[in-house]
N, C-alpha and C positions, 0 to 999 in steps of 0.2 A: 658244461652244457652250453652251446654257441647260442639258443635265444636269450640264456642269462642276460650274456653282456650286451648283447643289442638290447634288451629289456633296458638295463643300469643306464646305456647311455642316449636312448630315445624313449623313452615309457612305452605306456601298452597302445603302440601306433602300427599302423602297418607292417613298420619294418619288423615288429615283432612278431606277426600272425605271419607272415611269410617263412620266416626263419624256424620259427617253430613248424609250420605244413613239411617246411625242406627237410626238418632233422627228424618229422616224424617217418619221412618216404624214406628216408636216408640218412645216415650219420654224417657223412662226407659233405653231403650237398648245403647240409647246414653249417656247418665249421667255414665251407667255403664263400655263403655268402654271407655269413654273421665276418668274416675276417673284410669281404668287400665292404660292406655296409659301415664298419666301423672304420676302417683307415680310407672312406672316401671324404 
């Protein structure tokens, strides 16, 4: 699950509720920016 790992490596911050909205709209959209968010 791509908010996992944004979860593990920023806690329950934005970047979580974001990634989580994207992977709910989408599978895609959240793998792609849980993959942004983490190797930025």
């Amino acid at each position: 699950l791509p908010p996992l790992g944004v979860f593990f490596k920023f806690g329950c911050g934005v970047e979580f509720w974001i990634c989580l909205i994207l992977t709910f709209l989408g599978y895609l959209p959240g793998i792609i920016y849980a993959v942004w968010v983490i190797t930025k």
